[in-house]
C-alpha positions in Angstrom: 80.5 116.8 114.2 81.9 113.5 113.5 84.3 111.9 116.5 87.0 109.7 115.2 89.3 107.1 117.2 92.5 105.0 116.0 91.9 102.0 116.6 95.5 100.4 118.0 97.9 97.9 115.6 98.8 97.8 111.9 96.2 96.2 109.6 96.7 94.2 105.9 94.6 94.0 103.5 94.5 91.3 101.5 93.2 90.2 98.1 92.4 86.2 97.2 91.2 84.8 94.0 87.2 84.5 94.4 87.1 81.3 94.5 89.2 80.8 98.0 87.8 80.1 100.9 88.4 83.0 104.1 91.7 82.1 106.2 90.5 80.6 109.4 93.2 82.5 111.4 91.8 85.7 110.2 88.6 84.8 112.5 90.7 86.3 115.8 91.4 89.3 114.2 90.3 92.4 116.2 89.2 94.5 113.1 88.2 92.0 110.5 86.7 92.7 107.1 85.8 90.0 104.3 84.2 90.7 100.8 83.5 88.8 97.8 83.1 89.8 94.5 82.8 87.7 91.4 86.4 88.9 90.6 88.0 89.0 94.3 87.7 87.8 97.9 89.2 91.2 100.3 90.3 90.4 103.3 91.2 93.4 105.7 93.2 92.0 109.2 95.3 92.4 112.0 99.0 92.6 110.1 100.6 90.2 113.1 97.9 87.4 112.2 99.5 85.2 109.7 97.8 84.6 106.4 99.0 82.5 103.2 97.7 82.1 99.9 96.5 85.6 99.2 97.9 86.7 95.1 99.0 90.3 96.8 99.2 92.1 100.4 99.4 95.6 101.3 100.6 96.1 104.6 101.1 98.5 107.4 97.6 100.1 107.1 96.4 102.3 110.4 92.4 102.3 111.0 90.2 105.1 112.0 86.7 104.5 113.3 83.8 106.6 113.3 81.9 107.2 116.6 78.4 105.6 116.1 76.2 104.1 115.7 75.6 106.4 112.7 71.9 106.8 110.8 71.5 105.1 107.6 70.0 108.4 106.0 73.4 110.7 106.7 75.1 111.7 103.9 78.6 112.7 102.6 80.3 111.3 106.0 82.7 109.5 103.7 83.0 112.1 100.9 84.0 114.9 104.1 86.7 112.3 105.5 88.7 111.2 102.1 88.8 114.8 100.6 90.4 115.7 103.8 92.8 112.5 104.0 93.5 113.0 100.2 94.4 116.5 101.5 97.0 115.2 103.4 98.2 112.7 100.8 96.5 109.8 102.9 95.3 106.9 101.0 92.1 105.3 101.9 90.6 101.9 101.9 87.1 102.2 103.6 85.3 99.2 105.5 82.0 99.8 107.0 79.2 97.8 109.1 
């Protein structure tokens, strides 16, 4: 059985044109996710940690971590939480390490 934690605060996620470089304020962030796609650069934060420049926000985002470390070879862990978030009518936005 999976064990699951909230981590404390509100996170943002953010979305940049590709081009733009990371914020550097978003460096100090206790949860901190960046990707980059050829069409996007994401950037997942604390919400208190001020960021400009991004082309949209969303905001007020809770995170839930997965006890690990976790095997590379497990499957469905992420298919058994969302069904049972959608469930509840919870959105998801996963980041993983």
């Amino acid at each position: 059985m999976l064990s699951l934690q909230t981590l404390p605060g509100n996170f943002a996620i953010y979305r940049f044109a590709p081009q733009a470089s990371v914020p550097a304020q978003v460096w100090h962030s206790p949860l901190l996710s960046v990707t980059r796609t050829p069409d996007e650069l994401s950037v997942v934060c604390a919400a208190d940690v001020p960021v400009e420049g991004a082309l949209s926000c969303e905001m007020d985002w809770a995170a839930l971590q997965v006890a690990g470390p976790l095997d590379f070879s497990l499957t469905g862990v992420l298919a058994g939480l969302s069904t049972a978030l959608a469930a509840a009518g919870i959105s998801v936005f996963a980041v993983s390490t």
